[in-house]
N, C-alpha and C positions, 0 to 999 in steps of 0.2 A: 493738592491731592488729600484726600480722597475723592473721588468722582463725588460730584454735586448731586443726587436721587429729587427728583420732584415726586413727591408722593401721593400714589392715589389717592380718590376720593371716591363713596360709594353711594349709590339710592338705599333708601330704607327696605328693608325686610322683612317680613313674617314668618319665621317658622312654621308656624298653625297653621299656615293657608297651605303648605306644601307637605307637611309632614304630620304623623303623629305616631304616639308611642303607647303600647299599649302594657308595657314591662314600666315606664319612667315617665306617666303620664306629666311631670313641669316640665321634661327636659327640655320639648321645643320652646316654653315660657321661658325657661333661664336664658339659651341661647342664642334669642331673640331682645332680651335685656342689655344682656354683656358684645353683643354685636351693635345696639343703639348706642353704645357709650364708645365704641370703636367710631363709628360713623361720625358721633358728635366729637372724639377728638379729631379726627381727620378732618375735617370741615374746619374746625377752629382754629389749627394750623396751620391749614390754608391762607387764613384770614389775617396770619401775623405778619408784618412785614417783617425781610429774609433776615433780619438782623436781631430781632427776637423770636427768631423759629427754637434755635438749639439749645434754650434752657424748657419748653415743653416737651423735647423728646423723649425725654426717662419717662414722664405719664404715660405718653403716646405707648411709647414699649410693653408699660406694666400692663394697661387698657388691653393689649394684643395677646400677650401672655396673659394674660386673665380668660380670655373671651377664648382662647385656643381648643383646653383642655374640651369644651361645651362642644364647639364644631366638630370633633374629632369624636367625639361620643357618639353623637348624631351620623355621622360617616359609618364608623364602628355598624350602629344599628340598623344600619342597611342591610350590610352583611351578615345579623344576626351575631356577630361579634363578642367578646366579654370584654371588659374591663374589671379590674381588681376583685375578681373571679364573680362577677355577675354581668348574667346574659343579657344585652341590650336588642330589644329588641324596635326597628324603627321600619314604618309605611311610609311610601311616597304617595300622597293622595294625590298632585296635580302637578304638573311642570314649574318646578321656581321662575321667577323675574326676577332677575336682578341686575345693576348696570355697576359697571365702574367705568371710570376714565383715565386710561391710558396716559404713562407721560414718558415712554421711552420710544411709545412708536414714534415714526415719522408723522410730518404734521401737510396733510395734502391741502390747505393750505393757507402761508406763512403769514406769522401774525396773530393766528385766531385758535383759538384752544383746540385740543386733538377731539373731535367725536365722541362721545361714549360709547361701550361696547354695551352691546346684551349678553346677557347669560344665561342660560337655561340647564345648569346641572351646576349643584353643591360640588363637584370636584374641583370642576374650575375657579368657582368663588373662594374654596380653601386655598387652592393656587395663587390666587388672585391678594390673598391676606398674610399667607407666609412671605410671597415677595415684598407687600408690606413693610413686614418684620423687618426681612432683608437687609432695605433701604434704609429701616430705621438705625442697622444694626451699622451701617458705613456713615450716616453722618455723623452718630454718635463720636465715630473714631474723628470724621473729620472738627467736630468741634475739640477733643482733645487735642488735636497735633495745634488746631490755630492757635494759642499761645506762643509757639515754639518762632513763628513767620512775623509776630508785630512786631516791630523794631519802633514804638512812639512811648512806652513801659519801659519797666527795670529790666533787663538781662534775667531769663529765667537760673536759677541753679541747676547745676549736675543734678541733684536728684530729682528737681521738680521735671525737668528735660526726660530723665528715667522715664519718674513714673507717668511723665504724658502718654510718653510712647508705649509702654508697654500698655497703658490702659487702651489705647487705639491699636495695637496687634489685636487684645484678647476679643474687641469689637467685629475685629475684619477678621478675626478667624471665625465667630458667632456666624458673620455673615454667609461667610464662606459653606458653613457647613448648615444653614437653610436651603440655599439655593443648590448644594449637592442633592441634599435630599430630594428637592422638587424635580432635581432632573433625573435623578433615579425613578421618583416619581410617576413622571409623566412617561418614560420610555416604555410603558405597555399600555399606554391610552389609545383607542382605536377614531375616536372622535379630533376633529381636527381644530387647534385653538382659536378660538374669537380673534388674536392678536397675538405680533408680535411679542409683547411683552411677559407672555405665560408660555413659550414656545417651549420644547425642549432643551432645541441649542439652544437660545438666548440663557437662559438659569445654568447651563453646563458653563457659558461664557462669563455669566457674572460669578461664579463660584472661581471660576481661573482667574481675571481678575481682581476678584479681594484677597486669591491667594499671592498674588503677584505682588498687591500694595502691600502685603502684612510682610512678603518676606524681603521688601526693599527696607521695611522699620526696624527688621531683625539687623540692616544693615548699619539704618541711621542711630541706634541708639549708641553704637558706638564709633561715630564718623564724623570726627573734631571740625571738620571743616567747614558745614555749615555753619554752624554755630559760632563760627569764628566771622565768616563773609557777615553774617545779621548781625552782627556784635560789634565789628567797624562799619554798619549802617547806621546803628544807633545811636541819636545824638543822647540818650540820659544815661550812655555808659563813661563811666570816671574811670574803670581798670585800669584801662592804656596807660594814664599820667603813673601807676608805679607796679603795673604786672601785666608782660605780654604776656600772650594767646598761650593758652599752653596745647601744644599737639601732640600728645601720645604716639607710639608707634600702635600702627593698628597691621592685625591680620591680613595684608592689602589683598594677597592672594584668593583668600578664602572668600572674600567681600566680592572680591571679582568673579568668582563662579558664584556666588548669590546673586547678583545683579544680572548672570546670565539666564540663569532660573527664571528670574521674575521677569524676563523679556522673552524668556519662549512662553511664558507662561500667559504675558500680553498677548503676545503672535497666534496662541492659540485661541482667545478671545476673539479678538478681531477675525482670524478666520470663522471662526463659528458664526459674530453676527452679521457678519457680510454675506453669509450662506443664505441668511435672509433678504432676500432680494425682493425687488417690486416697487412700486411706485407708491408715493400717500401713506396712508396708514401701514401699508401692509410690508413696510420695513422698517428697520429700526432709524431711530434718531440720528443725524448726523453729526450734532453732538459728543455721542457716548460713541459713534467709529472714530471722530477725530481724536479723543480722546485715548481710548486703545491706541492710536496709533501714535500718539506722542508719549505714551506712557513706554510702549518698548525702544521707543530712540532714546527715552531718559536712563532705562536700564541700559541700553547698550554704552552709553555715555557716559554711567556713572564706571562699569565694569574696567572700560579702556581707563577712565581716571586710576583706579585701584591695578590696573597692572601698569599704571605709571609711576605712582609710587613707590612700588616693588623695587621697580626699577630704580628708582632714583635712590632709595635707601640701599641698595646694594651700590651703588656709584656710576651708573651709567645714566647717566643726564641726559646724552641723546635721546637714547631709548625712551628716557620720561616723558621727553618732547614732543617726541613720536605718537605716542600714545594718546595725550594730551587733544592732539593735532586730528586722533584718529575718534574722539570724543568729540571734537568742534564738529568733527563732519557727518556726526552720526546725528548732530541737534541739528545740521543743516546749515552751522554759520560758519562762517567766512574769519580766519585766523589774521589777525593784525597786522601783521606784514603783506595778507595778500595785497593791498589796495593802498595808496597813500590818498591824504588827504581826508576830502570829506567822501564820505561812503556811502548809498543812498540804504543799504542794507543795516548800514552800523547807526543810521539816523534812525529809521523804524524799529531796532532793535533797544534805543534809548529811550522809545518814545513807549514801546510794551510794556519796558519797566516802571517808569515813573504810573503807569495805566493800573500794574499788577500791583503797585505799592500800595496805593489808593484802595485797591480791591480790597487787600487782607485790612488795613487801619478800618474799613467801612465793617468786615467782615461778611462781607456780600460773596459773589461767585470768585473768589481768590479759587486760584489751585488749578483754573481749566486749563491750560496747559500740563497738567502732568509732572510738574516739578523741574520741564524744561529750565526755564529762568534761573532758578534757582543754581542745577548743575550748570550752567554758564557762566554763572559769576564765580562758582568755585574754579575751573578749567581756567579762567580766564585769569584767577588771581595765581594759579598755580605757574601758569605757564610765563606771567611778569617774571615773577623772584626766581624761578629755574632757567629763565634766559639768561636773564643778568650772570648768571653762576657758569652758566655754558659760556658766555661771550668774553664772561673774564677770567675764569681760572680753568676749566674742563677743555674745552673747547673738541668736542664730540660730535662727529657726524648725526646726523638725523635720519634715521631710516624711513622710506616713502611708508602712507597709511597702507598702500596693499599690501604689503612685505609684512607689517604688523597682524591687519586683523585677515591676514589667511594663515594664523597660527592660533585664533581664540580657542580657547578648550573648550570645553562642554560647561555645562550648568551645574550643580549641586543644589537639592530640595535643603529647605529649611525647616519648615513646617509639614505636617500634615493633615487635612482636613478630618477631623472628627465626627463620626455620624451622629446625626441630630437624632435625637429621640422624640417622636409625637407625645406630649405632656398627654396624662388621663388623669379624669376627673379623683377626687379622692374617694377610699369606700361611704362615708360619710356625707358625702354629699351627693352620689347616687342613691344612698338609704333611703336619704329625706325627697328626693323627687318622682321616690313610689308613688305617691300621696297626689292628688288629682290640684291644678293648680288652682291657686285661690282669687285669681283677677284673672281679666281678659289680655290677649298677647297684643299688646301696643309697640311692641320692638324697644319701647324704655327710651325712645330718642327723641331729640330735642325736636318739637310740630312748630319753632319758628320761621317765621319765613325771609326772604330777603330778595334784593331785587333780582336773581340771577335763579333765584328759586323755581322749580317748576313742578305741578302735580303728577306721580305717578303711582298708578291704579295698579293694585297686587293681587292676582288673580287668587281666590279663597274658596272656602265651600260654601255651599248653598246658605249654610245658617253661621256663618263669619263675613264680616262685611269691613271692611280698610282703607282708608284713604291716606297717605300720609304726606308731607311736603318734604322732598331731597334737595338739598343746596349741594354737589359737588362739582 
């Protein structure tokens, strides 16, 4: 975890052939500039393999927040609008074209890249660039946490663990609070969207789940135990020969209503994008539902873990076990003693891992599971050394999983989503684009071609003429 985003890709642009300004005659020139350089980092990313994508993401970022403030201007001057108390005034002379391609819709079909969509209105191309942002703003996070999953490197420290995590909350709350905004957004759009992936609910669902994943990090930053399972996975850890694990008592309780938070908070995800129904393009990924729906068994899993250890620090071992038991069942597995011998469950289960180890050492798609795996190996290590204590010295009934979890409390919020503010340009740089622009609008983007390249024609005025070549 974090969810894996495959990121748009976009056809080139022209402002001038759609727009002009008669209060900020460069503005359509700048935003057509700062949108070429968005296109060519998007394209260029594409073209990395997955294992050198997440050191271009910071560009990617600045390029989007760069180029934001222009389109938002441009918006603004539809409406006649001000920014930094000057009046923008903007004309729509002709319908935009513009494509992007989809990577959360479903894919009608399998194998072959999703379609592109068309566009014909700058609302949705804003929509279309924030979710962008979005995406960018969740892998960011998931390349900090990757440090935290290799076990082939040195044991990170307590503070470098800190600050992973907390640099991946402030990412997944960023994200969090884009994708509010867009669906604040779009809830008075009368026009119905090109795709799933600019929907209403869809943006209300990914805002629930990055708040879901930020407030399970509120959990891990202080939740000894993985850190401990990856720490006796790791063959270049020396500690063990002269200092065990050390495990703090943590607030099990209070972890436990976070963990339920963040699985209503999946639940209500996944209800939103399954709302999206249809066939092919015209529903979401089946990826990003599996996903929601492993992410609140992981919550639910990890919550039963933390009111087992409640339990267990207060002295009821049973209860621990209980709990423990009511966490296998919420990932779906099968507890140790069900089954003697070999288990066809617990072979495919040894067989995910050694698959998921590989993933994160490569640094490829680790994490799609949702951090099932991972809470597995901790329940599972928990429930060894708490048997052994139950079978030799407590010796504690075990209460059935119904008996447990038709007593879960309620959730507790962690976080709260912060409203995003649309960036405006500076006074300073609407001054200077009073001033009639001094070149023609070429969109500033890369006219390389390649083999997957293909020509698209941008409708203009009579006396502007465009051709330009999109790779996405």
């Amino acid at each position: 975890m974090p969810f894996r985003f495959a990121l748009p890709t976009t056809s080139s642009f022209v402002f001038s052939s759609s727009f002009t300004s008669e209060s900020h005659p460069s503005l359509p020139l700048n935003a057509s500039t700062h949108r070429g350089v968005v296109r060519d980092a998007l394209k260029k990313y594409k073209r990395l393999p997955p294992s050198s994508q997440a050191p271009a993401l910071p560009s990617l970022v600045s390029s989007l927040n760069t180029y934001l403030p222009f389109v938002f201007a441009v918006d603004a001057g539809l409406s006649r609008a001000s920014q930094q108390g000057e009046e923008i005034s903007v004309v729509l002379t002709s319908t935009p074209a513009i494509e992007w391609r989809p990577t959360i819709s479903g894919n009608a079909v399998p194998g072959r890249e999703i379609p592109r969509t068309r566009i014909q209105s700058l609302e949705f191309d804003l929509i279309f660039t924030l979710s962008v942002l979005g995406y960018a703003y969740t892998l960011l996070a998931r390349a900090s946490l990757h440090p935290l999953y290799v076990t082939s490197g040195a044991p990170m420290s307590t503070q470098e663990r800190t600050t992973a995590i907390t640099t991946a909350t402030k990412h997944l709350l960023d994200a969090a609070s884009v994708h509010d905004y867009l669906a604040r957004r779009t809830e008075g759009l009368s026009a119905t969207p090109p795709c799933p992936d600019i929907a209403q609910s869809t943006e209300r669902a990914l805002a629930s789940l990055a708040l879901a994943e930020a407030t399970l990090l509120a959990v891990l930053k202080d939740d000894p135990y993985p850190a401990v399972v990856a720490q006796d996975r790791n063959d270049n850890d020396r500690e063990w020969m002269y200092k065990a694990p050390e495990i703090p008592k943590v607030r099990a309780h209070l972890f436990a209503r976070l963990c339920l938070a963040a699985a209503d908070h999946a639940t209500q995800a996944s209800s939103l994008c399954q709302s999206t129904r249809g066939k092919g393009t015209s529903r979401l990924d089946e990826d990003l539902l599996r996903y929601l729906e492993d992410l609140r068994k992981t919550s639910r899993a990890k919550a039963c873990r933390f009111f087992g250890i409640d339990a267990e620090i207060s002295g009821q071992t049973g209860n621990a076990l209980g709990w423990l038991r009511c966490g296998l069942q919420e990932l779906g597995i099968e507890p140790r003693e069900a089954k003697k011998g070999l288990s066809l469950s617990r072979m495919k289960k040894d067989w995910s891992e050694r698959k998921e180890d590989k993933k994160i050492e490569r640094g490829t798609n680790w994490g799609s599971d949702a951090g099932k795996l991972e809470e597995t190996r901790v329940i599972e290590m928990l429930e060894v050394k708490w048997t052994k204590i139950n079978d030799t010295m407590l010796t504690q009934a075990i209460p059935s999983t119904a008996t447990l979890l038709s007593g879960l409390p309620s959730g507790r919020d962690f976080h709260t989503i912060k409203s995003y503010q649309p960036p405006e340009l500076p006074k300073q740089s609407l001054e200077s684009m009073r001033a009639l622009p001094d070149r023609s609008d070429d969109d500033g983007g890369d006219q390389s071609s390649s083999d997957d390249d293909e020509k698209t024609a941008i409708a203009a005025p009579d006396n502007f003429r465009s051709e330009s070549r999109s790779y996405y």
